[in-house]
C-alpha positions as CSV (number, residue, x, y, z in Angstrom):
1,X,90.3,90.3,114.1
2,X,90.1,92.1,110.8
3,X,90.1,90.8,107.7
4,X,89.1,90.8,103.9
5,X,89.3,93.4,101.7
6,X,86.9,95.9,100.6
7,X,86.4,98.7,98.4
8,X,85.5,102.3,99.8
9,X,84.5,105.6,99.0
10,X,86.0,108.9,100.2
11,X,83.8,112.2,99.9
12,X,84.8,115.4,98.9
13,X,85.6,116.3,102.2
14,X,87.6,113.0,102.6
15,X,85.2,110.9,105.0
16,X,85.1,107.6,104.5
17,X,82.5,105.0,105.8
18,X,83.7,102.2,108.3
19,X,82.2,98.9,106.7
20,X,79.6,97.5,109.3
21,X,80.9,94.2,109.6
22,X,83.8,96.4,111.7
23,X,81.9,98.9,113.3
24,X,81.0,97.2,116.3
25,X,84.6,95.5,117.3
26,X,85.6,98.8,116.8
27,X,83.2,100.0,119.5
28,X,83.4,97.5,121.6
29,X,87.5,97.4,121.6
30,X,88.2,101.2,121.0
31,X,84.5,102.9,121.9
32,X,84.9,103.7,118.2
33,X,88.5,105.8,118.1
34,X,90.9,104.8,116.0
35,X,94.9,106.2,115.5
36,X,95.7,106.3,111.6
37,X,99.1,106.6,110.5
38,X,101.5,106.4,107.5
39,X,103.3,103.5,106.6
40,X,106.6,102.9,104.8
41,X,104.3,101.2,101.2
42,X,102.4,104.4,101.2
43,X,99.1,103.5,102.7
44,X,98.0,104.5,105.7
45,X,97.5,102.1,109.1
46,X,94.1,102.6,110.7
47,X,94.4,100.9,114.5
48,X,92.0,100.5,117.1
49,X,93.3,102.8,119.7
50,X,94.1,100.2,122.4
51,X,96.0,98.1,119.8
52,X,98.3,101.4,118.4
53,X,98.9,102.5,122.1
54,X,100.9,99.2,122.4
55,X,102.3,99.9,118.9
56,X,103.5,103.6,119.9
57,X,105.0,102.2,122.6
58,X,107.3,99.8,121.5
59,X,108.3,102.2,118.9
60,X,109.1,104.6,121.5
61,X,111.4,102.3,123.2
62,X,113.9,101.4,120.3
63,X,117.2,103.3,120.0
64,X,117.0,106.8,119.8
65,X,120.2,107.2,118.3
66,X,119.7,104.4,115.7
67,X,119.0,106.2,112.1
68,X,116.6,103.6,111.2
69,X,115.1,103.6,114.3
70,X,114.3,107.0,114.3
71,X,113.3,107.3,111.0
72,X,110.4,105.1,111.5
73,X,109.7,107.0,115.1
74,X,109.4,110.1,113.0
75,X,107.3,108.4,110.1
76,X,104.7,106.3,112.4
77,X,104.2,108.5,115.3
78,X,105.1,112.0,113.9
79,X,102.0,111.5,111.3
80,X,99.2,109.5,113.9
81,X,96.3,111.3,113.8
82,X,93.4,110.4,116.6
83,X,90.1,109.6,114.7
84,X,86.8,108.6,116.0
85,X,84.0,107.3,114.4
86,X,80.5,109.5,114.6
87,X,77.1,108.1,114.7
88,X,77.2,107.3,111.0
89,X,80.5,105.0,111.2
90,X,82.1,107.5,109.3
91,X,85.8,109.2,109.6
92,X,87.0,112.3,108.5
93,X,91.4,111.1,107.4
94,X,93.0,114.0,107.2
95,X,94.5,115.8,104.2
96,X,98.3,115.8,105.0
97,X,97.7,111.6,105.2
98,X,95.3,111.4,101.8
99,X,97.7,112.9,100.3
100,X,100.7,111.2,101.3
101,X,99.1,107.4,100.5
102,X,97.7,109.0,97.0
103,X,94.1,108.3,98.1
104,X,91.3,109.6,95.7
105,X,87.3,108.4,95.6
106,X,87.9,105.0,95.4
107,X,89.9,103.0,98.2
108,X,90.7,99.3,99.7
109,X,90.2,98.9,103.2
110,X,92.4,95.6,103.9
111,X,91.8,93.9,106.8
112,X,95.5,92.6,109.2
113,X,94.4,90.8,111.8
114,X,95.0,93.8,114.3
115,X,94.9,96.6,112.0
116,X,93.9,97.8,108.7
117,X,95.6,99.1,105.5
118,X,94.0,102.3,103.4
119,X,94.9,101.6,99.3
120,X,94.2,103.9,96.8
121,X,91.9,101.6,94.7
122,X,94.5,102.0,91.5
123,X,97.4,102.0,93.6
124,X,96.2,98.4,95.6
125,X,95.8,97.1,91.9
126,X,99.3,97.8,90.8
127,X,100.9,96.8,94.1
128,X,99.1,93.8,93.9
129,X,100.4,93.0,90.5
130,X,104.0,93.6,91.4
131,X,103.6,91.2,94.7
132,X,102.3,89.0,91.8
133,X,105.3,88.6,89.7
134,X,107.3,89.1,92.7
135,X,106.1,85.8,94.1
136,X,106.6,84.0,90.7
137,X,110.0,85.0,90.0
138,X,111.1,84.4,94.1
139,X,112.6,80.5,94.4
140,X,113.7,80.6,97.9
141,X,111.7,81.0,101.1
142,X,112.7,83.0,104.5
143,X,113.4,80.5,106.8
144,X,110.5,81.9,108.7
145,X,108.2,80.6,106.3
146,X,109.8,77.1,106.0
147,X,107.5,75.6,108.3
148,X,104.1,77.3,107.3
149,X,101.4,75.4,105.9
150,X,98.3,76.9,104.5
């Protein structure tokens, strides 16, 4: 299970370092690869291989001739990229996918239970913001969440 947040650095060549408290769930589920990906808020999805192969496939199974559908198909798996970590828990995220989530130096690694999300640093800071006074001005709850307690 992942989760926290926490800031990262990406090197010139765009290698970022896998935070140790990860590394070895990573190994031990995934013998360290991983499958990153964009997602619709403009961050990237890093997944322990085993965990996207059951992603890819039930994205493979929706409607082919649904627009949405296929969007999404085309988004998610047309940009997963097989990673691996090398001896120094480090992964090289390729260009195409820096550039689409706006990632510079600075980043947030956010732990989702399953998965993680890639921020930009300055970009996780604004989102966060607007979430913020998102939350504030929302009155009603999805029925989904009626039940929840925290």
């Amino acid at each position: 299970m992942f989760r926290g947040a926490t800031k990262i650095t990406l090197d010139d060549k765009g290698r970022m370092v896998m935070p140790t408290r990860y590394r070895e769930q990573i190994t031990e589920r995934a013998q360290g690869k991983l499958v990153v990906t964009v997602d619709r808020d403009r961050c990237l999805l890093i997944y322990p291989l085993p965990e996207w192969d059951l992603i890819e496939s039930k994205l493979m199974t929706l409607p082919s001739l649904h627009a949405q559908a296929r969007r999404l198909q085309r988004l998610m798996v047309g940009h997963a990229t097989d990673l691996e970590l090398d001896g120094h828990g480090r992964m090289l995220l390729p260009p195409e996918l820096r550039a689409y989530a706006g990632l510079g130096h600075h980043g947030m690694l956010i732990g989702q239970g399953n998965r993680f999300e890639l921020w930009d640093e300055l970009i996780w800071g604004e989102r966060l913001e607007e979430w913020r006074k998102a939350e504030q001005a929302a009155t009603d709850l999805p029925s989904e969440l009626e039940t929840l307690s925290l």
